[in-house]
N, CA and C atoms as an extended XYZ file, in Angstrom:
549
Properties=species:S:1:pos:R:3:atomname:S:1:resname:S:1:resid:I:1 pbc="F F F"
N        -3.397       -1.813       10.717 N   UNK     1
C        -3.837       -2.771        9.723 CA  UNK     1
C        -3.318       -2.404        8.340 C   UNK     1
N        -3.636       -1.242        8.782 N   UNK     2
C        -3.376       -0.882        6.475 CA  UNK     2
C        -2.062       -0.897        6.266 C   UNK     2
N        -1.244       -0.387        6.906 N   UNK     3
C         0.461       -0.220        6.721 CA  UNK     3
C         0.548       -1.357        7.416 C   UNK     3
N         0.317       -2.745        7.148 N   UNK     4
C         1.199       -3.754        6.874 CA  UNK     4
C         0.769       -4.465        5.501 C   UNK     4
N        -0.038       -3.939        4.831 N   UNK     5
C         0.180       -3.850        3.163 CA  UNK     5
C         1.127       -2.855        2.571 C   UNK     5
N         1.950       -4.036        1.797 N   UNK     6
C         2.939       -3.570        1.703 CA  UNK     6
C         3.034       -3.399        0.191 C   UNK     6
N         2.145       -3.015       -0.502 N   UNK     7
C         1.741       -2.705       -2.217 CA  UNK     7
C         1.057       -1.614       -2.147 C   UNK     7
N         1.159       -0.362       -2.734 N   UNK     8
C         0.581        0.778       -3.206 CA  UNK     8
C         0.534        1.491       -4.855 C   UNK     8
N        -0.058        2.647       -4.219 N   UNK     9
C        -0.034        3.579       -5.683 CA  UNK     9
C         0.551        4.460       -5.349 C   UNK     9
N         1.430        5.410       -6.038 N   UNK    10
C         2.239        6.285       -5.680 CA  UNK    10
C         1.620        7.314       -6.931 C   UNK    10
N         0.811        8.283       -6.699 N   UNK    11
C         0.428        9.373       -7.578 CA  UNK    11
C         0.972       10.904       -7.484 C   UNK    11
N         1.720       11.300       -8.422 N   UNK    12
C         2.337       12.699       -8.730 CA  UNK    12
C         0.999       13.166       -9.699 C   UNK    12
N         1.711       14.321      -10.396 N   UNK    13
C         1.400       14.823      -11.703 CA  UNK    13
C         2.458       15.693      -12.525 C   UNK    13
N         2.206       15.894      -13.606 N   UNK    14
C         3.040       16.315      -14.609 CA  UNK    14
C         2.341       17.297      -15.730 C   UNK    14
N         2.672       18.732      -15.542 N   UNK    15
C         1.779       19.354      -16.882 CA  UNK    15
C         0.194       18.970      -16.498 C   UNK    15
N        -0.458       19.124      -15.479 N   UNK    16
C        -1.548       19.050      -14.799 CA  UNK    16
C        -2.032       17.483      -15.047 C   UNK    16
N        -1.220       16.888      -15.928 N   UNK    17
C        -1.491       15.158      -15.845 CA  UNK    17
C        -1.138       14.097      -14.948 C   UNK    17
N        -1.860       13.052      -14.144 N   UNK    18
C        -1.543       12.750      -12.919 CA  UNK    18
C        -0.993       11.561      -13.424 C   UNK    18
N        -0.153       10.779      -12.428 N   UNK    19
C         0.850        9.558      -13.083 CA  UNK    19
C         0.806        8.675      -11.522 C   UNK    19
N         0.193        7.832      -12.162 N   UNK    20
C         0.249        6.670      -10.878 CA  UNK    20
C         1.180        5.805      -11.446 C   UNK    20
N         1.973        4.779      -10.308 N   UNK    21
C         2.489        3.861      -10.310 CA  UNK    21
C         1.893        2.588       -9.445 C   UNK    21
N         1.928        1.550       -9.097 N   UNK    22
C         2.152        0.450       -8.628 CA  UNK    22
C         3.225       -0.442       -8.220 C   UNK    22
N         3.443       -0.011       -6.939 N   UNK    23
C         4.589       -0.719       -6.229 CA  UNK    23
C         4.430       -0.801       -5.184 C   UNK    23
N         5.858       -1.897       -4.601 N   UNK    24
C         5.900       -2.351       -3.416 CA  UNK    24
C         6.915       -1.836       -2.236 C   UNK    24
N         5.937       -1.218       -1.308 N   UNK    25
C         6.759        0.052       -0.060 CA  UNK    25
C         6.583       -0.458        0.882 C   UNK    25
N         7.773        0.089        1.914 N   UNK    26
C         7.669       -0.073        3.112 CA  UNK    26
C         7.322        1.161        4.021 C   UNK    26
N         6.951        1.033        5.305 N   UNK    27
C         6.803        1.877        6.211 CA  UNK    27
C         7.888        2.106        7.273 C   UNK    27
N         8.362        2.983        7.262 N   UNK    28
C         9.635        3.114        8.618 CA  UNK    28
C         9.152        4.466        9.882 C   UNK    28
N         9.590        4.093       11.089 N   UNK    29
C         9.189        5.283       11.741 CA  UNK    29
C        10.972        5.566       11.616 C   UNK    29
N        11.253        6.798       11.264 N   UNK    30
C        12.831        7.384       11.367 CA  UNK    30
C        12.969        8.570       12.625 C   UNK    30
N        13.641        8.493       13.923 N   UNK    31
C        13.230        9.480       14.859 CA  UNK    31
C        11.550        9.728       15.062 C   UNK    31
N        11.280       10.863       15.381 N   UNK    32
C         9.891       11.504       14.968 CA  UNK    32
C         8.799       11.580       13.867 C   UNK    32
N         9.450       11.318       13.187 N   UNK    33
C         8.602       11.225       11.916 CA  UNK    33
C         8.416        9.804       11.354 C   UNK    33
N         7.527        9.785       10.093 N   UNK    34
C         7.620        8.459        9.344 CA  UNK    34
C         7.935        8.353        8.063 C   UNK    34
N         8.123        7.674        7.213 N   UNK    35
C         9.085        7.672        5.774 CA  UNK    35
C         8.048        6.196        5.632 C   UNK    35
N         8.010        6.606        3.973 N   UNK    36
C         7.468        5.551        2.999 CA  UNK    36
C         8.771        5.194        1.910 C   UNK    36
N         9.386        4.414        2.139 N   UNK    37
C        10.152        4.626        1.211 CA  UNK    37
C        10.064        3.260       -0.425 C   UNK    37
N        10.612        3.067       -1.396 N   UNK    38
C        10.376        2.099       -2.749 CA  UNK    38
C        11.150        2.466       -3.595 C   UNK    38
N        11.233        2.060       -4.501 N   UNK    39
C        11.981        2.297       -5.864 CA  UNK    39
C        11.168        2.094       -6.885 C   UNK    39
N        11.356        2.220       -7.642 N   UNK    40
C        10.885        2.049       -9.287 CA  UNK    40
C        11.997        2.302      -10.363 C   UNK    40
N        11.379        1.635      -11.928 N   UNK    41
C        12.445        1.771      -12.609 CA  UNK    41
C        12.679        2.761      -13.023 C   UNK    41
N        13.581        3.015      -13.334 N   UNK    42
C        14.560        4.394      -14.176 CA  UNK    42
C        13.788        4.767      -15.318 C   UNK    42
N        13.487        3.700      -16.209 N   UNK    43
C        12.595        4.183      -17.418 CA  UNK    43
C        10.891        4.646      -16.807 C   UNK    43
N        10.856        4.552      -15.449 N   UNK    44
C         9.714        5.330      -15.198 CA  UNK    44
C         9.403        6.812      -14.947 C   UNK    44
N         9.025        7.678      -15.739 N   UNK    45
C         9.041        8.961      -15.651 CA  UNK    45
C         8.608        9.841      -14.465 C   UNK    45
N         7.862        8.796      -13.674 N   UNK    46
C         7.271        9.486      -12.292 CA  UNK    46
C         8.423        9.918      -11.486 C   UNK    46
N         9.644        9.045      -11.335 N   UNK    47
C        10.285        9.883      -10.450 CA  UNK    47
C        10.927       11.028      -10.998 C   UNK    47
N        10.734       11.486      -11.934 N   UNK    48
C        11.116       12.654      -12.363 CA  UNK    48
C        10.055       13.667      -11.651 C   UNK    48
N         8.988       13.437      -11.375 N   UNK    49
C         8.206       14.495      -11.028 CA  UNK    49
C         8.257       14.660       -9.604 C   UNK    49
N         8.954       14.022       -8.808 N   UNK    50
C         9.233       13.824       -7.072 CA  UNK    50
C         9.690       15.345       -6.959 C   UNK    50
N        10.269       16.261       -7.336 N   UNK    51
C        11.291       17.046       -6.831 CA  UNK    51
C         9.700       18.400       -7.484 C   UNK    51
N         9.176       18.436       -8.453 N   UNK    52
C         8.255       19.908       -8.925 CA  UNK    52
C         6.782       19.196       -8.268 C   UNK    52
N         6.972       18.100       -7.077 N   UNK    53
C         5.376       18.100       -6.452 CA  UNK    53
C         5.939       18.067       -5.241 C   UNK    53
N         4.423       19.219       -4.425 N   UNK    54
C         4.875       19.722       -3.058 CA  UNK    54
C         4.915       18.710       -2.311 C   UNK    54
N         3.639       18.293       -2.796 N   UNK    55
C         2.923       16.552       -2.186 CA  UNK    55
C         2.766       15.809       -3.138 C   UNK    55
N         3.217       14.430       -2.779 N   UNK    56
C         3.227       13.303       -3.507 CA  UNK    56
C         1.572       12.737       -2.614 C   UNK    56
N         0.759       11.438       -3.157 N   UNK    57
C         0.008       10.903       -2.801 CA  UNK    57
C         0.124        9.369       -2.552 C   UNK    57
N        -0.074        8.479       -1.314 N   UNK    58
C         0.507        7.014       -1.636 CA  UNK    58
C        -0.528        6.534       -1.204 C   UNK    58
N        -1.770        5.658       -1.778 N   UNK    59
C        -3.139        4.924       -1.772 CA  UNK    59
C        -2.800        3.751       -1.545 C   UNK    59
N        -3.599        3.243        0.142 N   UNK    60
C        -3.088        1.606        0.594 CA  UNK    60
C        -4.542        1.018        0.358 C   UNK    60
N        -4.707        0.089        0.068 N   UNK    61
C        -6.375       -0.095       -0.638 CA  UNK    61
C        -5.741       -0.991        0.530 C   UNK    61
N        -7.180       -1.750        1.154 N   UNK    62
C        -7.284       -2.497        2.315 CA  UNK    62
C        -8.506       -3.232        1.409 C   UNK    62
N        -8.731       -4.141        2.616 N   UNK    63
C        -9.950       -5.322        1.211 CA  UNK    63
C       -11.442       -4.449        0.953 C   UNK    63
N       -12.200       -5.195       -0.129 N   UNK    64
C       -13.058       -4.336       -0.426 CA  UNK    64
C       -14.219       -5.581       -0.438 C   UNK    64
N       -15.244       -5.488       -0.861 N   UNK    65
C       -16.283       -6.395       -1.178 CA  UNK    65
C       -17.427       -5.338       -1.814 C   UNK    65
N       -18.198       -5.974       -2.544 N   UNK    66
C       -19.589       -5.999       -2.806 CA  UNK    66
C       -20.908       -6.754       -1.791 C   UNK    66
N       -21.553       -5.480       -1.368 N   UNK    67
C       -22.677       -6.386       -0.449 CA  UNK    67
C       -23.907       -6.290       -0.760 C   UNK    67
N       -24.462       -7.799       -0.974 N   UNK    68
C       -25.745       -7.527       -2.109 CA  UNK    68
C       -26.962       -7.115       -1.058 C   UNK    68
N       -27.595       -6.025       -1.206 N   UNK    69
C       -28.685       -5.456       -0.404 CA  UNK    69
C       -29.770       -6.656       -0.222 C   UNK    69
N       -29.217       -8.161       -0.909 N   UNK    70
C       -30.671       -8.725       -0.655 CA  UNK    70
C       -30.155       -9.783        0.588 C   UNK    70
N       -29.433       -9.548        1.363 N   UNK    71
C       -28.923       -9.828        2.630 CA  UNK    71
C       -29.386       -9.115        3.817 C   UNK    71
N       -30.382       -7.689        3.002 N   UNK    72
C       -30.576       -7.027        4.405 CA  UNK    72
C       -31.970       -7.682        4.835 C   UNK    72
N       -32.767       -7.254        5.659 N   UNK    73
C       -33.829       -7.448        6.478 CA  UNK    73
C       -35.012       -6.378        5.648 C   UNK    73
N       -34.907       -5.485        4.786 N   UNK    74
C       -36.170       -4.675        4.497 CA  UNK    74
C       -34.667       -3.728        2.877 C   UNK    74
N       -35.760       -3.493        2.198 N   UNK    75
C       -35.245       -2.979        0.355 CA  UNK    75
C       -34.358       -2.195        0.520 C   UNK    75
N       -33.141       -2.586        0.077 N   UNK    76
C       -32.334       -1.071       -0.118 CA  UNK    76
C       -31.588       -1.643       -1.483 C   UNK    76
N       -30.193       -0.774       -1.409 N   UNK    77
C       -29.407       -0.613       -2.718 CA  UNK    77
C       -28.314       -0.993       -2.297 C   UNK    77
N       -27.510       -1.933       -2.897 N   UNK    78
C       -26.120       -2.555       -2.983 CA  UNK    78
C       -25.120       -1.741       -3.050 C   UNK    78
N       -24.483       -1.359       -2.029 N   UNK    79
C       -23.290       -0.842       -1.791 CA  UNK    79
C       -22.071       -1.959       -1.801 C   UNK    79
N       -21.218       -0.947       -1.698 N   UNK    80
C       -19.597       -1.405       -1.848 CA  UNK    80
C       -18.695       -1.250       -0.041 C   UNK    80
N       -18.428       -2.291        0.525 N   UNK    81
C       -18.049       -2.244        1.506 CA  UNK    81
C       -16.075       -2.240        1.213 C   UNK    81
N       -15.341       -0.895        1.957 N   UNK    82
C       -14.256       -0.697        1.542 CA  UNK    82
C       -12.936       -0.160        2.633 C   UNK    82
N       -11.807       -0.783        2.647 N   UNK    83
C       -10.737        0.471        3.953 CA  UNK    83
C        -9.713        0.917        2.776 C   UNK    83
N        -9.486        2.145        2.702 N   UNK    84
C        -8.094        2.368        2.591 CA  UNK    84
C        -7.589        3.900        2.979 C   UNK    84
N        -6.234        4.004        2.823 N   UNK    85
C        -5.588        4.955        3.371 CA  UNK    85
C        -5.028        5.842        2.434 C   UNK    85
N        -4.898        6.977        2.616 N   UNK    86
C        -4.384        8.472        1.671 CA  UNK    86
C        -3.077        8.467        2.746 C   UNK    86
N        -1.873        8.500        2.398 N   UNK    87
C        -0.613        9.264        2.898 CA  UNK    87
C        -0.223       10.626        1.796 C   UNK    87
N         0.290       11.080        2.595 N   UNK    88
C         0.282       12.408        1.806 CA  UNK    88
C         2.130       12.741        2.153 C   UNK    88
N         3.243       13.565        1.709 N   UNK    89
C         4.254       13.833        1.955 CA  UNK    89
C         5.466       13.757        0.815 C   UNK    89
N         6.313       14.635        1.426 N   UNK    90
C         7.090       15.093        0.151 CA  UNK    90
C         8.183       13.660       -0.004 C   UNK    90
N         8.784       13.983       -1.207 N   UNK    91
C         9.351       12.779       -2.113 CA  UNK    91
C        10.794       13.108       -2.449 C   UNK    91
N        11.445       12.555       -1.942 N   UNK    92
C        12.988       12.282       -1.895 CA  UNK    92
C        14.070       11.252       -2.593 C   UNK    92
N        14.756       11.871       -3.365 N   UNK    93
C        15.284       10.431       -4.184 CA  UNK    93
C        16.346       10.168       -2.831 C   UNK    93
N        16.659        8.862       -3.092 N   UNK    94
C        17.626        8.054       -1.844 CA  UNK    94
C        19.182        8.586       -2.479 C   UNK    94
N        19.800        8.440       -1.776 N   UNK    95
C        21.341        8.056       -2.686 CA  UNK    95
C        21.543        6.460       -2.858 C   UNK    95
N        22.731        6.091       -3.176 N   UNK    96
C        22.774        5.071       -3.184 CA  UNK    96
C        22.864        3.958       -2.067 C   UNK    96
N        23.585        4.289       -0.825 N   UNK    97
C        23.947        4.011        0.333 CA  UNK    97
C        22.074        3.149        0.856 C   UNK    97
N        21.333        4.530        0.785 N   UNK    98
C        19.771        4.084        1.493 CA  UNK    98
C        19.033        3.205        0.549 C   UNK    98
N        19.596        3.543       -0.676 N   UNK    99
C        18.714        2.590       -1.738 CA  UNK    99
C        19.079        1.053       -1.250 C   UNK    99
N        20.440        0.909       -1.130 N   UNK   100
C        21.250       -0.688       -0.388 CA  UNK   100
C        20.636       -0.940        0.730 C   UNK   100
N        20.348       -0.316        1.612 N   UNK   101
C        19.816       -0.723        3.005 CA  UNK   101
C        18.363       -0.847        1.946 C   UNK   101
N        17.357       -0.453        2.268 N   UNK   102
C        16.327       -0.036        1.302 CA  UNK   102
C        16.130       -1.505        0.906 C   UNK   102
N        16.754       -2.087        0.228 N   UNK   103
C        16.488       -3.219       -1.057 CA  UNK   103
C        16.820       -4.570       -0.083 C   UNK   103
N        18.010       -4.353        0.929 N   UNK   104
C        18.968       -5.533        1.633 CA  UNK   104
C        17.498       -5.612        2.487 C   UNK   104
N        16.642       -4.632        3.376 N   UNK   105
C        15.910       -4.636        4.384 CA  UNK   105
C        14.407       -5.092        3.546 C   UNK   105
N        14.622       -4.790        2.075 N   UNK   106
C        13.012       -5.435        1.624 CA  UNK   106
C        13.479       -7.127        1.507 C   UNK   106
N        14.487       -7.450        1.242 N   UNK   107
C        14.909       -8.542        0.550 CA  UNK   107
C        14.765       -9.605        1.715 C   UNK   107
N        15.503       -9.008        2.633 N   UNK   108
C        15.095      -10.119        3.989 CA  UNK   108
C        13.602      -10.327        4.437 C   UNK   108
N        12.799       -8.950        4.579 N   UNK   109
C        11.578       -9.108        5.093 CA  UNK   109
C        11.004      -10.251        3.850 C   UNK   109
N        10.871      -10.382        2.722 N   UNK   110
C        10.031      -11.439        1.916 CA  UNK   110
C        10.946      -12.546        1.329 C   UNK   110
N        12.280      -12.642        1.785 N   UNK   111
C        13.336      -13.885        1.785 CA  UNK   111
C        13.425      -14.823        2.692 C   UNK   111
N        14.021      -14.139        3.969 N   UNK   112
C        14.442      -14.715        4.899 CA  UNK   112
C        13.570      -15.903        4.829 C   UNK   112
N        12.304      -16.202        5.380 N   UNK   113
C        11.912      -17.322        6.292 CA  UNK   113
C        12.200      -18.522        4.965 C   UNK   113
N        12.569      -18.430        4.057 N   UNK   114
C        12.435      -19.391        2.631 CA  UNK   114
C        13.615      -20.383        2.893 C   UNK   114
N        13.231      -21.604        2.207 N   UNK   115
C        14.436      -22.601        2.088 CA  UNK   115
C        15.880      -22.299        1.574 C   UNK   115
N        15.726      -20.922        0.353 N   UNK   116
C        16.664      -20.586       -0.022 CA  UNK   116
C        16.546      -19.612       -0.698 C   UNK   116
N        16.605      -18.871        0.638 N   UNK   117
C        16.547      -17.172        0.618 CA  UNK   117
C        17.323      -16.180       -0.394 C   UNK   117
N        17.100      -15.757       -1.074 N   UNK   118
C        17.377      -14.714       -1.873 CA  UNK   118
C        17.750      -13.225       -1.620 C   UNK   118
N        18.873      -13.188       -1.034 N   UNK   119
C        19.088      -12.290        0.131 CA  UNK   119
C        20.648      -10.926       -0.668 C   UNK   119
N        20.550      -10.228       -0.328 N   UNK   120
C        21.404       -9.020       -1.012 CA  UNK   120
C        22.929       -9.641       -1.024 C   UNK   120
N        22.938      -10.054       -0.280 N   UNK   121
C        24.831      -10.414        0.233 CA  UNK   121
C        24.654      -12.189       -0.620 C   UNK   121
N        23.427      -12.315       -0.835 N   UNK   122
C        24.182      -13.793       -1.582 CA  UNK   122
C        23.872      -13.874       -3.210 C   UNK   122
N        23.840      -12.601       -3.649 N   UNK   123
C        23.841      -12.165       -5.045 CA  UNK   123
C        24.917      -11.668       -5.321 C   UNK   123
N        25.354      -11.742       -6.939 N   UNK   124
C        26.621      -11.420       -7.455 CA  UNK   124
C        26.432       -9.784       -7.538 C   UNK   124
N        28.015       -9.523       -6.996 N   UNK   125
C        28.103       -8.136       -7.477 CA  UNK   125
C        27.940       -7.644       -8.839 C   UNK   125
N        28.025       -8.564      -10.028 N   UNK   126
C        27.739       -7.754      -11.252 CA  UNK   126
C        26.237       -8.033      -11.342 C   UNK   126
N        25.464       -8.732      -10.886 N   UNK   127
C        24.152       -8.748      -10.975 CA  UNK   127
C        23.449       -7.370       -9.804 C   UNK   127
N        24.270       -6.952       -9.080 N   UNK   128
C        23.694       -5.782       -8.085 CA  UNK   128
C        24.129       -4.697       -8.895 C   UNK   128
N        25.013       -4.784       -9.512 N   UNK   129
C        25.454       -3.408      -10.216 CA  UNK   129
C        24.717       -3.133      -11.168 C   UNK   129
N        24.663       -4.123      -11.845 N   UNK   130
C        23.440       -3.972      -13.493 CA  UNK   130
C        22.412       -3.623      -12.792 C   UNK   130
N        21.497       -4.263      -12.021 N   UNK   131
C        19.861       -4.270      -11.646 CA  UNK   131
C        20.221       -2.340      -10.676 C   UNK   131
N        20.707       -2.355       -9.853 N   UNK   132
C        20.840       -0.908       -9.396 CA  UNK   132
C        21.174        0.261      -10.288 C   UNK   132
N        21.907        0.082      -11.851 N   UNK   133
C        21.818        1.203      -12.875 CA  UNK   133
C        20.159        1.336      -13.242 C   UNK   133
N        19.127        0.295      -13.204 N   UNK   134
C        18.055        1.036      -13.784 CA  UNK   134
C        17.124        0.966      -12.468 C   UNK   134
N        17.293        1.240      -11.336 N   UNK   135
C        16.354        1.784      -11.094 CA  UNK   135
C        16.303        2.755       -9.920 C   UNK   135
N        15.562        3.365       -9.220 N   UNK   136
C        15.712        4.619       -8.738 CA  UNK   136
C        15.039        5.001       -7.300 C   UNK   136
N        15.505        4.885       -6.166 N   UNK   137
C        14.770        4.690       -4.796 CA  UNK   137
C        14.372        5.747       -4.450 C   UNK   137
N        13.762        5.814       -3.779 N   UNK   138
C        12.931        7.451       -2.813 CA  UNK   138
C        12.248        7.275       -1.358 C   UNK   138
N        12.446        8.082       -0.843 N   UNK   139
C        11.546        8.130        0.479 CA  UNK   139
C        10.242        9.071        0.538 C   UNK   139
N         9.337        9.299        1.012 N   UNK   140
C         8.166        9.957        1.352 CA  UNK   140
C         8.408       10.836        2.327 C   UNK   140
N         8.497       11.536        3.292 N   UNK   141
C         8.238       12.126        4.365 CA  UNK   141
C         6.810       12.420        4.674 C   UNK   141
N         5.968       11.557        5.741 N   UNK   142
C         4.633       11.645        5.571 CA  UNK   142
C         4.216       12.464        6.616 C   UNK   142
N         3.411       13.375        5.747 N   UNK   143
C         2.740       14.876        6.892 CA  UNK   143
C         1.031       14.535        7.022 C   UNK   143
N         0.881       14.324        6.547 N   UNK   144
C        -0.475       13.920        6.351 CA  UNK   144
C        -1.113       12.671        6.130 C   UNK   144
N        -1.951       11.798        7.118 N   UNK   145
C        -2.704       10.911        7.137 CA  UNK   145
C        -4.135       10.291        6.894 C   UNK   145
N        -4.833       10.138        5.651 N   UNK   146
C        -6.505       10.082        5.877 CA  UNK   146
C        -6.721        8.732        5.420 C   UNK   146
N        -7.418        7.935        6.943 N   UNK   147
C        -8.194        6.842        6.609 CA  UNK   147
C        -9.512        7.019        5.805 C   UNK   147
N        -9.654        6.139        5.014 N   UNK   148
C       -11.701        6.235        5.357 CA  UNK   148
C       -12.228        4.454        4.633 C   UNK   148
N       -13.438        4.328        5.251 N   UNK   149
C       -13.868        2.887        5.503 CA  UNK   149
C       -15.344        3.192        5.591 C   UNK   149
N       -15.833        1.471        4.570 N   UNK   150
C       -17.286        1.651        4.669 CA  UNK   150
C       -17.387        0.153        5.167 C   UNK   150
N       -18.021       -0.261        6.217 N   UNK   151
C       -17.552       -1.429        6.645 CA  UNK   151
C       -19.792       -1.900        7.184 C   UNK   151
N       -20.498       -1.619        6.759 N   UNK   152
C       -21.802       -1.511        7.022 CA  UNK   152
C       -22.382       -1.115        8.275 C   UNK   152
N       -21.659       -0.147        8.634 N   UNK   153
C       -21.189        0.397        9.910 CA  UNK   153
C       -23.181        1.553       10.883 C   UNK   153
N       -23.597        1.403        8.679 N   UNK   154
C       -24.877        1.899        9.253 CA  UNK   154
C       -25.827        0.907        9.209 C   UNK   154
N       -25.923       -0.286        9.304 N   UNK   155
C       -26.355       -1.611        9.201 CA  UNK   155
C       -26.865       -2.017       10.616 C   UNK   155
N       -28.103       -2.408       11.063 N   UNK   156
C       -28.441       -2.674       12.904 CA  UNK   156
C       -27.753       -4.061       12.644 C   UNK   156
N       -27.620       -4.604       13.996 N   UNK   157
C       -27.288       -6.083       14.556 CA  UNK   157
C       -27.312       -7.191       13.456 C   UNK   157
N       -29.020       -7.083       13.661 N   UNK   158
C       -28.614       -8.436       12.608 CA  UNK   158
C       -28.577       -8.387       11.309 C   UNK   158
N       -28.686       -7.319       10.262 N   UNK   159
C       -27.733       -7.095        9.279 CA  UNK   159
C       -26.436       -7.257        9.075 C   UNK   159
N       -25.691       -6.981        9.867 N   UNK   160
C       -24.442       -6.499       10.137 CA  UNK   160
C       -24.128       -8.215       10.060 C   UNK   160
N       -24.412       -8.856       10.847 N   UNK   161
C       -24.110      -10.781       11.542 CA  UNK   161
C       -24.678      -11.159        9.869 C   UNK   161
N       -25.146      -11.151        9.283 N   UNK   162
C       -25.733      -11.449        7.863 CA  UNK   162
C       -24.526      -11.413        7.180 C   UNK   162
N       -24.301      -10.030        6.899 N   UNK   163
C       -23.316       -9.641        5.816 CA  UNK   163
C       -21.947      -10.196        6.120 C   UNK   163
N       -21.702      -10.565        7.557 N   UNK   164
C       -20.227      -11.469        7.523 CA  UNK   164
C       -20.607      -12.878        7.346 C   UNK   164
N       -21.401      -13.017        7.372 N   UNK   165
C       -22.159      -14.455        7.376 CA  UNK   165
C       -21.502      -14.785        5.619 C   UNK   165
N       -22.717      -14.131        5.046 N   UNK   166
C       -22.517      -13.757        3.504 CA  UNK   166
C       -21.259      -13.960        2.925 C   UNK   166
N       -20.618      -12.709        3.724 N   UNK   167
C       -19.363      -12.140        2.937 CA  UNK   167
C       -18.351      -13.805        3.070 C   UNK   167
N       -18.413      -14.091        4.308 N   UNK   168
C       -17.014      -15.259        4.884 CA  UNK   168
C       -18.087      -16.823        3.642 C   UNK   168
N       -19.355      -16.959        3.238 N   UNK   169
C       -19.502      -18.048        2.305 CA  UNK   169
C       -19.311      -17.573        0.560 C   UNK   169
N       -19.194      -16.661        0.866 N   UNK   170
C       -18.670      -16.320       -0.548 CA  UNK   170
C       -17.128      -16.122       -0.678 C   UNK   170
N       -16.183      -16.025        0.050 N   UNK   171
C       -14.749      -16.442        0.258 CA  UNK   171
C       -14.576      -15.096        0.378 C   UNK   171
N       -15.478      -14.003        0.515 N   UNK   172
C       -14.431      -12.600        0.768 CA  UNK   172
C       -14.302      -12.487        2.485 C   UNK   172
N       -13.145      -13.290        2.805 N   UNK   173
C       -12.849      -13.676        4.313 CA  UNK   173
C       -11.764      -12.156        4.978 C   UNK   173
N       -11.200      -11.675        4.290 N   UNK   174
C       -10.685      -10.361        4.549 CA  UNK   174
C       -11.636       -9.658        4.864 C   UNK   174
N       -12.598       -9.148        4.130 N   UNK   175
C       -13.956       -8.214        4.515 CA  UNK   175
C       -14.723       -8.256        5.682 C   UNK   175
N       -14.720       -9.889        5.608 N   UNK   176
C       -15.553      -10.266        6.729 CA  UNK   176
C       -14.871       -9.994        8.269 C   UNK   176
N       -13.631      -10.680        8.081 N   UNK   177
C       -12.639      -10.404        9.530 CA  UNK   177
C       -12.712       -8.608        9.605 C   UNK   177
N       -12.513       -7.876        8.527 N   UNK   178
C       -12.350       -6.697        8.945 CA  UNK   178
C       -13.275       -6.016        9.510 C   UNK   178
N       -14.864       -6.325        9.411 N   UNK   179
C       -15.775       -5.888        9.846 CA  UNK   179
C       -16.116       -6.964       11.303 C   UNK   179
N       -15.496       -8.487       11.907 N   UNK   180
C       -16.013       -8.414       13.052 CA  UNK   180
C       -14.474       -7.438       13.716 C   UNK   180
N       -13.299       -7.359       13.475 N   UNK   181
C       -12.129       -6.747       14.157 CA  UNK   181
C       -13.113       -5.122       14.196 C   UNK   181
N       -13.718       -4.269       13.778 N   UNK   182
C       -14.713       -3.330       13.810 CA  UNK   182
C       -15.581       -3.649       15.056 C   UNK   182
N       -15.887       -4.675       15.231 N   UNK   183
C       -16.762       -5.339       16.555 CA  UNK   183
C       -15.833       -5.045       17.837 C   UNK   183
C-alpha cells in the first residue's frame, strides 16, 4: 500500500541540524535489494549531505484522520487514526546515464496514459540540457524498513463499523477503506 505513494520526505542532517525535503520517488526492486531513487534541485543543499550521512531517512505518510471519541459507545479521548512508513538506507548521487532513465521512467509512469503525453524523447534537447544542469538525482539503498499504524485497531466491533461509518460521511474515504482493507 504505502510504496505506491509516490511523494515523500527525504531527511538528512547537517552540523547536528536535520533538513527535510519534499519530493516525488520511486520504488525499484534492483536484483536483491531495493532502491528509492528522486532528484531534487541543485540549489538544494540536502544533497550535499547524502555522502557525511550513514543513513538517510525517507517518511511515506499514508492517510490520516481525526476520530472524534463521540462516535464511540462509552467516554474516551479523540485520537488520531494514522499509516506510514520509515525507510532507512544509504544515499547515492546517480550519474547522469541513471538520472535519464530515472526521469524518462518517472515521465512515462505520470504521462503516458494522457492525450498528450509529455514524455523525455518528445522534449527538446536544449530544454533537457538546461533543466538537467540544475538538478541532482540519487538513489537510496534501503536496509531498513518500519511500518507503524493506528487504524482503531483497539476499538470492539461496533466501534470500529461507527468510525468507518463516520470517517466515509465526512469524506475521509482513504481512512475509512484503509481500516475495512485491515478487516
Amino acid at each position: 500500500m504505502i510504496f505506491s505513494i509516490s511523494f515523500a520526505i527525504v531527511v538528512t542532517s547537517t552540523n547536528e541540524k536535520p533538513i527535510a525535503t519534499h519530493i516525488p520517488v520511486s520504488f525499484h526492486q534492483v536484483e536483491d535489494s531495493y532502491v528509492i531513487t528522486g532528484h531534487m534541485a541543485i540549489g538544494n543543499p540536502q544533497w550535499k549531505t547524502f555522502e557525511e550521512n550513514e543513513k538517510v531517512l525517507v517518511i511515506f505518510q499514508g492517510p490520516l484522520a481525526y476520530i472524534s471519541s463521540s462516535w464511540y459507545e462509552k467516554e474516551s479521548v479523540p485520537p488520531w487514526n494514522y499509516q506510514a512508513v520509515h525507510v532507512y538506507g544509504k544515499a547515492v548521487l546517480l550519474e547522469k546515464a541513471e538520472l535519464v532513465k530515472e526521469l524518462t521512467t518517472m515521465l512515462e509512469t505520470y504521462e503516458s496514459h494522457r492525450e498528450q503525453p509529455v514524455l523525455w524523447d518528445t522534449l527538446s534537447e536544449e530544454l533537457l540540457e538546461k533543466q538537467m544542469k540544475g538538478i541532482v538525482g540519487f538513489k537510496i539503498i534501503i536496509d531498513e524498513v518500519q511500518a507503524a499504524f493506528k487504524l482503531s485497531q483497539n476499538r470492539h466491533e461496533r466501534d470500529y463499523a461507527r468510525i468507518v461509518e463516520k470517517l466515509e460521511a465526512e469524506g475521509e474515504v482513504e481512512m475509512a477503506e484503509a481500516m475495512k482493507e485491515r478487516l
